[in-house]
N, C-alpha and C positions, 0 to 999 in steps of 0.2 A: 485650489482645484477648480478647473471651468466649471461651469454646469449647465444643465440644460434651464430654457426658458420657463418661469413655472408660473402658472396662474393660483392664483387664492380659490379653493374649493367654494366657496361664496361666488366669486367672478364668471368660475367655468361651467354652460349650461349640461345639461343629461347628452344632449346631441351629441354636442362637440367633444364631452368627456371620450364617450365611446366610438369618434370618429378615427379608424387606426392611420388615416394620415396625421393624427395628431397627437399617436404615441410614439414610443421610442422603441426603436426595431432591438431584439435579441441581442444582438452582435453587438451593438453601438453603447447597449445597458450596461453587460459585461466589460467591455472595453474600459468604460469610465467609470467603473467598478473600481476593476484590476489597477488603474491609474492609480488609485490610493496606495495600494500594499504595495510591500516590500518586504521581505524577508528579516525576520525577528533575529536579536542579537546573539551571537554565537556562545554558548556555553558546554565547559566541560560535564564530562558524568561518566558514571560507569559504562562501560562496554554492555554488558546485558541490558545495560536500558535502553538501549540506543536505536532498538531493532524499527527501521522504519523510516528514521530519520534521516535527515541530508547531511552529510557530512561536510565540515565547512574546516577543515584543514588539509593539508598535505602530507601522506602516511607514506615516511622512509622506511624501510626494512634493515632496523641496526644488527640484524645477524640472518646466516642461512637459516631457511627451512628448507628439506630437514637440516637440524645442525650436524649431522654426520653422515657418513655413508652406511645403509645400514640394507637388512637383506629384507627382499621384495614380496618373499615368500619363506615357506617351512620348508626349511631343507639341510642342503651341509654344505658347507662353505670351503670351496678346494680353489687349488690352482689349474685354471682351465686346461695347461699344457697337460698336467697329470689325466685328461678324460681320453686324450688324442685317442682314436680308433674306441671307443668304448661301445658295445653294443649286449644286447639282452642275450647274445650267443657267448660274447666273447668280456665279460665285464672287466669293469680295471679295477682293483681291490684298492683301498685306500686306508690307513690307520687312522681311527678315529680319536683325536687327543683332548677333546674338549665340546662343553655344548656351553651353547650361549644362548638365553633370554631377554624377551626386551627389557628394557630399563637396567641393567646389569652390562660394566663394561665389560670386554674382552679379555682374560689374561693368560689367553694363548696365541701362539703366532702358526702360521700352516706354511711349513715345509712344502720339501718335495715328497710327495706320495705320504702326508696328512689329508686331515679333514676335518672341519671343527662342526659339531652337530649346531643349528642355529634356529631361530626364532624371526615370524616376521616381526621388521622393526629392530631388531637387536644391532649393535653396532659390530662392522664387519670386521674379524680378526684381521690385524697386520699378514700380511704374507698372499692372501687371499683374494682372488680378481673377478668370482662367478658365484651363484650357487646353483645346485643343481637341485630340484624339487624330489622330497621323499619317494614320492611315485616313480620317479626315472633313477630310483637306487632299488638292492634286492631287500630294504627294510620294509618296504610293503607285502614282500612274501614271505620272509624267511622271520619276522618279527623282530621287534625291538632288543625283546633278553636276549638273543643272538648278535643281533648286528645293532649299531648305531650309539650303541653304551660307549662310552671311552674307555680304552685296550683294545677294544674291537674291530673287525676289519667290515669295509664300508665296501658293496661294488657297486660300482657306479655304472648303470647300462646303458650310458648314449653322451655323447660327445659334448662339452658343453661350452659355450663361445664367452672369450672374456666379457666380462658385466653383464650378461644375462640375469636376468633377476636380482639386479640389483639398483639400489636407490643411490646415487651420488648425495654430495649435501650440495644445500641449494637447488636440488633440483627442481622445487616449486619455485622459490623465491631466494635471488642469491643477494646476500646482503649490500646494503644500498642503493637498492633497485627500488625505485615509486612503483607504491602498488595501486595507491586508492588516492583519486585528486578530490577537490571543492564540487562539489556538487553533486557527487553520488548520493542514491538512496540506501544507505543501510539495510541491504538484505541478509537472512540467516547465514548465506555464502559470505557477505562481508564482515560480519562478526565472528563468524570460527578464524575467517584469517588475520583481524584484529590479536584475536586471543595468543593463534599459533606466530604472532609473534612477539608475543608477551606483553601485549600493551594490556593496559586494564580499565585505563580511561580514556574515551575519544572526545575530540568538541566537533558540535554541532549545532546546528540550528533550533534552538528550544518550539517546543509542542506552544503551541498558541490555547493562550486561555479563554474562552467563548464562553460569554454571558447570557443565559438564555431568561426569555421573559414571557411569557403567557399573558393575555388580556382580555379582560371579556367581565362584566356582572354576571353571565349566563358558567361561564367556565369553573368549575371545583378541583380539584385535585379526586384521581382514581382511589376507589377506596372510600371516597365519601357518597353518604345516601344522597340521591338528587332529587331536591323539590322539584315543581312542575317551574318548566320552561328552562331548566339548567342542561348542562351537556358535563361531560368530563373532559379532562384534562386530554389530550393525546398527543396534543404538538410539542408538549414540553419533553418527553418521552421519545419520541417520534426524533425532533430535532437534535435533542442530545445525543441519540444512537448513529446520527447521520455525523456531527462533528466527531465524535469519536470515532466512527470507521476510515475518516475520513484523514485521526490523523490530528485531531483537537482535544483537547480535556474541557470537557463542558462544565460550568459552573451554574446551576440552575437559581435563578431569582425570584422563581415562585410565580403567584398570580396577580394582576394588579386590573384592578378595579377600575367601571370608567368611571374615573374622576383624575383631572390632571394633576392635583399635587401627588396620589396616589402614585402614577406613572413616575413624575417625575424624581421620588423621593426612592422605586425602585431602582432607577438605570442606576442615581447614586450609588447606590448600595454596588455595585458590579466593581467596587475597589479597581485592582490593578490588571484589568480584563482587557484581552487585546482586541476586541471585539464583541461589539454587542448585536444580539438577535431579539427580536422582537416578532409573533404572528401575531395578529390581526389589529383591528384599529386604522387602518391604513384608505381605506374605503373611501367611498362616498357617505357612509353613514352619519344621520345627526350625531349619536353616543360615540363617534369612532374620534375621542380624544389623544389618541395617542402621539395623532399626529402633530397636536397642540402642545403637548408635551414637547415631543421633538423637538419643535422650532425652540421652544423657550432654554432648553438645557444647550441649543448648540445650532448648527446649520445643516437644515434636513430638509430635501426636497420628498415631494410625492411625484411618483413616474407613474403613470400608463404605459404600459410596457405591452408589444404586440406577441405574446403569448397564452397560451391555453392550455391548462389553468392558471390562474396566478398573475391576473393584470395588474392587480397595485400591488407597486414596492415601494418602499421607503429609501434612502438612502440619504448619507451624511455624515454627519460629526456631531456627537457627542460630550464636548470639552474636545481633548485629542483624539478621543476613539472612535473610530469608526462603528457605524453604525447601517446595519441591514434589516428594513423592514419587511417582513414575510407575509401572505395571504394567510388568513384564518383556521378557512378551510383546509384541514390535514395533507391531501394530496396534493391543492395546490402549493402548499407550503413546502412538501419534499420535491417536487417538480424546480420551483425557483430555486431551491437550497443546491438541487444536483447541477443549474446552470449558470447561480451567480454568486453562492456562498461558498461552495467545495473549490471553484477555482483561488479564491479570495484565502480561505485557510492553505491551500496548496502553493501557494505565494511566500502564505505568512513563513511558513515550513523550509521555503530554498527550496522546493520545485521549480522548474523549469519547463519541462510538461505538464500541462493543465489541462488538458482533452481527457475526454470521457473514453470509454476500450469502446471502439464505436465498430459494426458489421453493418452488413447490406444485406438483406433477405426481402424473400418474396412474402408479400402479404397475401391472407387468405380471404378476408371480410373488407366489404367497400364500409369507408369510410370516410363522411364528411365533413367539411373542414370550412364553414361560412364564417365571414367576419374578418377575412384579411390577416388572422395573426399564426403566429406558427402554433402547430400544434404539436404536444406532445403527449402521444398514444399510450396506455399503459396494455405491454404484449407480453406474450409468452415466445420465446423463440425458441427453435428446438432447430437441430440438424437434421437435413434432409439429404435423397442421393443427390441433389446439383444444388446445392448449397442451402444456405438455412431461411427457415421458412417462420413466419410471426401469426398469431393470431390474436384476437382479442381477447384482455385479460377479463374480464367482466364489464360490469358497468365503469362509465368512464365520469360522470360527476366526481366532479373537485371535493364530495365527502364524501366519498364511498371508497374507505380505506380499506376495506376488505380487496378490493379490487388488486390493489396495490399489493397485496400477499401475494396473490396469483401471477404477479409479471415479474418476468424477470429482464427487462427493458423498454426501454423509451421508444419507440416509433416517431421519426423527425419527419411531420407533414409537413412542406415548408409553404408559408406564407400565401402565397400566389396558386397552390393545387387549391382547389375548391373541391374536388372529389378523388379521391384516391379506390381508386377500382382492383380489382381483388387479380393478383398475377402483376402486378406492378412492382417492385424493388423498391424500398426505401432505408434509407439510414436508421438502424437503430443504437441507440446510447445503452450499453449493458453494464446495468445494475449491481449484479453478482458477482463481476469478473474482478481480479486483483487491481485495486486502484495502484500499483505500483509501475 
């Protein structure tokens, strides 16, 4: 993998760290991100589990759907000629010699001047070219004990055209026809039609396993009482609810202490993890070992990355696994995650599309943006009459995760605005929307 040029935290001054002509632009992060992944190896499974996934074979259709011809609607099943001239003044009576239900074959055949009562979904009796719906016969006036029992006579009050409310077979899918190729996302639409044609197991592109790690002396797990100067847990939480929306099964590694064997005795621990996560540690901080860690277990650079929140990332290799270091701070952590981890699992996944569900709205609140790096705004979007309009979700510091409940998208300042004035349009990255 190239990389970028990287200095020893020792070598780089305060100035030059935070100079953004001497980090590495959004695009350029991601890019050489994405260069690592590739799509995880294909495995079978059940159809019901599959919902979501990318499907990584080619699905023939070894039989029609439907496999028969069967009737459209409730009604009675005649030979169209028999309706000729039939109207509510002048009806055509018809013997009724049989009823058919769905799931029940047929074992009567319709004549001339028959009629087999029927069922939607029921398979159409031999003989039989239409059906005619109850309503357009006098069984909705004259009632059932009377009419539509078999012996009974049927009028038919209006003309009925052959195959009218009627289902061919094959008419969804006629057998040996490709339904679904390599690279679909398995939606609830592509699993009913897996099922309805009997298959019970698809292969796919296996869910990526993501190792998540927390670090910090100051950090505890929620749930536990905090001495002075501690904080709780929220990134491990936070981050695993992001890989799983996203489409990952998160494995959590718990907390690791700064101390490097610590660190480094956790990543071990991440067994057969396609991926590992890491916040904080990443910093300029004396105590922020993690990055010492990194180096030692594999080849891990530290980025300055022209973003806001979430300037230092990690990135690298861990033995084979790849490896993403995340900001500390909670928002800036799900900030990074939404533009350089979610595309990196959507990779792992046999995605193909990797973009955020991204609108254009008009902003309400001037907002600025010093320091050169892009910014990502946390907004509220809502519809408006001439399109949709953003305000600000609360406070915008990289720990103020409250904030983050209140938006439901990103605001993309980009790099070079240094003020963003309130009636201006900009890109927002939505949050809420179906990542499919």
């Amino acid at each position: 993998m190239q990389s970028f040029p990287t200095q020893s935290v020792a070598t780089v001054g305060g100035a030059r760290w935070n100079d953004p002509a001497q980090m590495v632009g959004v695009d350029e992060a991601r890019d050489r991100i994405l260069a690592a992944f590739a799509p995880l190896e294909p495995v079978t499974m059940p159809v019901a589990d599959a919902l979501g996934l990318v499907l990584a074979e080619t699905v023939v259709a070894a039989e029609n759907v439907p496999p028969f011809e069967n009737a459209a609607m409730d009604g009675f099943a005649v030979r169209a000629e028999d309706t000729v001239g039939a109207s509510p003044s002048s009806p055509r009576g018809l013997r009724v010699v049989a009823e058919i239900a769905a799931g029940y074959a047929p074992d009567a055949t319709v004549t001339t001047g028959t009629a087999v009562r029927i069922m939607t979904g029921a398979p159409m009796p031999a003989g039989a070219d239409t059906v005619v719906r109850f309503e357009e016969t006098d069984e909705a006036s004259l009632g059932r004990e009377q009419v539509g029992i078999p012996g009974s006579t049927i009028g038919i009050l209006r003309e009925a055209r052959p195959t009218e409310n009627v289902r061919p077979a094959g008419e969804d899918v006629p057998a040996g026809t490709t339904v679904l190729t390599p690279g679909i996302r398995l939606r609830p639409a592509e699993i009913g039609l897996l099922a309805a044609l009997g298959r019970t197991t698809v292969t796919v592109h296996r869910r990526p396993r993501v190792a998540i790690l927390a670090t910090g002396d100051e950090v505890v797990p929620s749930g536990e009482p905090l001495r002075p100067g501690q904080i709780r847990d929220s990134d491990s939480p936070l981050v695993a609810a992001l890989v799983r929306r996203c489409g990952g099964d998160p494995v959590l590694l718990g907390i690791a202490r700064d101390a490097t064997d610590t660190v480094r005795a956790k990543l071990r621990a991440a067994g057969d993890a396609d991926l590992l996560l890491t916040s904080g540690g990443v910093s300029m901080g004396d105590y922020d070992v993690v990055k010492d860690a990194l180096r030692r277990e594999g080849s891990v650079e530290l980025w300055q990355v022209r973003i806001k929140p979430g300037k230092p990332l990690a990135f690298g290799h861990v033995g084979d696994k790849p490896l993403i270091g995340l900001p500390g701070n909670p928002v800036a952590a799900a900030v990074v995650f939404e533009q350089f981890v979610r595309p990196a699992i959507l990779r792992l996944l046999g995605r193909t599309d990797l973009s955020i569900p991204t609108v254009r709205a008009r902003i309400l609140d001037r907002i600025e943006n010093q320091g050169g790096r892009r910014h990502f705004v946390r907004v509220r979007v809502d519809p408006s009459d001439d399109g949709y309009v953003a305000r600000l979700a609360g406070g915008q510091g990289a720990g103020v995760l409250s904030g983050l409940t209140r938006a439901n998208g990103l605001l993309v300042v980009p790099e070079e605005l240094k003020l963003a004035e309130p009636g201006m349009t900009l890109p927002v990255q939505m949050l809420d929307w179906d990542l499919g």
